[in-house]
C-alpha positions as CSV (number, residue, x, y, z in Angstrom):
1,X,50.9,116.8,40.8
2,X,48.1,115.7,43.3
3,X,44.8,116.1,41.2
4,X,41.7,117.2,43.4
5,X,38.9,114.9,43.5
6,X,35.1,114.4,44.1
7,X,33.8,111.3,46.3
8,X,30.0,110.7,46.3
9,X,28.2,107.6,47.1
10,X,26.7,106.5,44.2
11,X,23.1,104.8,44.4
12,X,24.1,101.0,43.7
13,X,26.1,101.3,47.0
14,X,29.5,102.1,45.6
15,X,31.9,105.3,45.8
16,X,31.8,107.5,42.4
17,X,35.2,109.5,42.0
18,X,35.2,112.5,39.4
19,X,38.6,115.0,38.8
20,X,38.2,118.6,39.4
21,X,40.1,119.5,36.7
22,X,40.0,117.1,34.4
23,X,37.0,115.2,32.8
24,X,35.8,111.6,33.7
25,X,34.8,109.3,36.3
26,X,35.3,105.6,37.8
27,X,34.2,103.9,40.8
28,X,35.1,101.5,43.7
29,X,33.9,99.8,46.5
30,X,34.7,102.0,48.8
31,X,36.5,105.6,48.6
32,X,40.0,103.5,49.0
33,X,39.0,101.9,46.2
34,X,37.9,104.5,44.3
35,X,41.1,106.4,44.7
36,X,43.3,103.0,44.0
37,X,41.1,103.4,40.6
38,X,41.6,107.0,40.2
39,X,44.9,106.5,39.3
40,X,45.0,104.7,36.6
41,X,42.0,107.0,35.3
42,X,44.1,109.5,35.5
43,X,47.0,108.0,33.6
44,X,44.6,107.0,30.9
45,X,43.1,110.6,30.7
46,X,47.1,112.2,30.6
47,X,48.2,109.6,28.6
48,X,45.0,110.3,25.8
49,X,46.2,114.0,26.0
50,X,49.8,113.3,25.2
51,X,48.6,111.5,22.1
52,X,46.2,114.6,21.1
53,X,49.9,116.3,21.7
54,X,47.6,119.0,24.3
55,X,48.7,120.6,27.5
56,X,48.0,118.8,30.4
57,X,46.4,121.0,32.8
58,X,47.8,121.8,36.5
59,X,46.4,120.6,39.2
60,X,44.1,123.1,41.4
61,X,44.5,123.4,45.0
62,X,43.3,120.6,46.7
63,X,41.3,122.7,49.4
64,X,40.8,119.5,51.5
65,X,39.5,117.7,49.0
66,X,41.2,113.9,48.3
67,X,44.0,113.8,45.7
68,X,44.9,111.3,43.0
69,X,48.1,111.8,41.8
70,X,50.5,109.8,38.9
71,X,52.7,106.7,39.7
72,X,56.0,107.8,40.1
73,X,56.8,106.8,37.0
74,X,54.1,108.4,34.9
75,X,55.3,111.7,37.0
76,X,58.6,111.1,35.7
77,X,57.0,110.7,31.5
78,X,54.8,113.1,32.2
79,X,57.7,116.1,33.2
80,X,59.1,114.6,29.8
81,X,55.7,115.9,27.9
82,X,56.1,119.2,29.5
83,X,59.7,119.8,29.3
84,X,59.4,119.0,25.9
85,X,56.4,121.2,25.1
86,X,58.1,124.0,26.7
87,X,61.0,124.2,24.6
88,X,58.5,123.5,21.4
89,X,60.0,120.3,20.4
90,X,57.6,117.3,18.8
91,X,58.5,113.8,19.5
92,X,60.6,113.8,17.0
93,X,62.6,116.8,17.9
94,X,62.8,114.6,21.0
95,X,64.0,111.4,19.2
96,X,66.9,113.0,17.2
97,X,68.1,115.2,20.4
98,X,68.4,111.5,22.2
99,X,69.4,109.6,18.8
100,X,66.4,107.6,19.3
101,X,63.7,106.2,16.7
102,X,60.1,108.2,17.5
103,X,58.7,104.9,18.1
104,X,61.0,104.7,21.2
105,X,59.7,108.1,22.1
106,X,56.3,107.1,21.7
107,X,57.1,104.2,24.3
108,X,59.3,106.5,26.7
109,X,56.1,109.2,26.6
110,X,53.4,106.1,27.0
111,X,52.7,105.8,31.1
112,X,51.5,102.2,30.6
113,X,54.8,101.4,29.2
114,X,57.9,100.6,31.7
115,X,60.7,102.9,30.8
116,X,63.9,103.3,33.1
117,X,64.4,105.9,35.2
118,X,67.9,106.7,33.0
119,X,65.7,106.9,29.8
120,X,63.6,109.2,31.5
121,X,66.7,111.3,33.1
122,X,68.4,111.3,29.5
123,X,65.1,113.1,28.1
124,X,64.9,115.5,30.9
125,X,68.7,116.4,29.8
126,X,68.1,116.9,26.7
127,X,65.2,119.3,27.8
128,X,67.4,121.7,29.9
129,X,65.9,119.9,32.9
130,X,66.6,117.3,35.8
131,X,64.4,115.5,38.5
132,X,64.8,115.6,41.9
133,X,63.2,114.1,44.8
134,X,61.2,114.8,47.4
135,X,60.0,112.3,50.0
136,X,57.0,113.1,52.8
137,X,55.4,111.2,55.6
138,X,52.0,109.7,54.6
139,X,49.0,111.6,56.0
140,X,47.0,109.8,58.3
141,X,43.8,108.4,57.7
């Protein structure tokens, strides 16, 4: 879920980062910073289309480009929002499947909200899914 991005210097001396595939922009000091920002630009821009209840789009190949990806806990909500989709299911299909209130679902699907990992793990369940992980070693830079 690495999201190709665009770095451009930006004429007051600061680093402009824009998606590929989705729309919006933010900036930092430098490209580190940029990308430290790209995240949570991201997270705001997956978290507005959860609300909209929309698809959130697949990343394109990177193609050498720098990548922005989700915090490992928005990775985790945001699997939710798909397995959920996928089997047709509205919040609230998810909320009685889990015996939950849809305000809890609202919070469990919110990536600015700090939801367990077993909250997260009981949704995928109830999806016909599971998570598993993967660990790398960091490129260098």
């Amino acid at each position: 879920m690495n999201y190709p991005v665009e770095l451009s210097r930006d004429d007051n001396d600061t680093v402009m980062l824009r998606f590929v595939d989705l729309p919006g922009a933010t900036f930092g000091e430098d490209e580190a910073d940029a990308l430290a920002n790209g995240v949570d630009l991201l997270e705001t821009i997956i978290n507005g289309l959860i609300t909209d209840r929309k698809d959130i789009p697949a990343a394109s190949e990177a193609a050498g480009r720098p990548t922005v990806r989700p915090t490992l806990l928005g990775a985790l909500k945001i699997e939710v929002y798909r397995a959920m989709r996928s089997r047709g299911w509205r919040k609230a299909d998810l909320a009685r499947n889990m015996g939950l209130n849809p305000r809890q679902i609202d919070r469990l699907l919110d990536l600015r909200h700090a939801s367990t990992v077993a909250q997260l793990d009981q949704a995928l369940a109830v999806c016909g899914r599971r998570a598993e992980i993967e660990t790398r070693e960091l490129e260098a830079a």
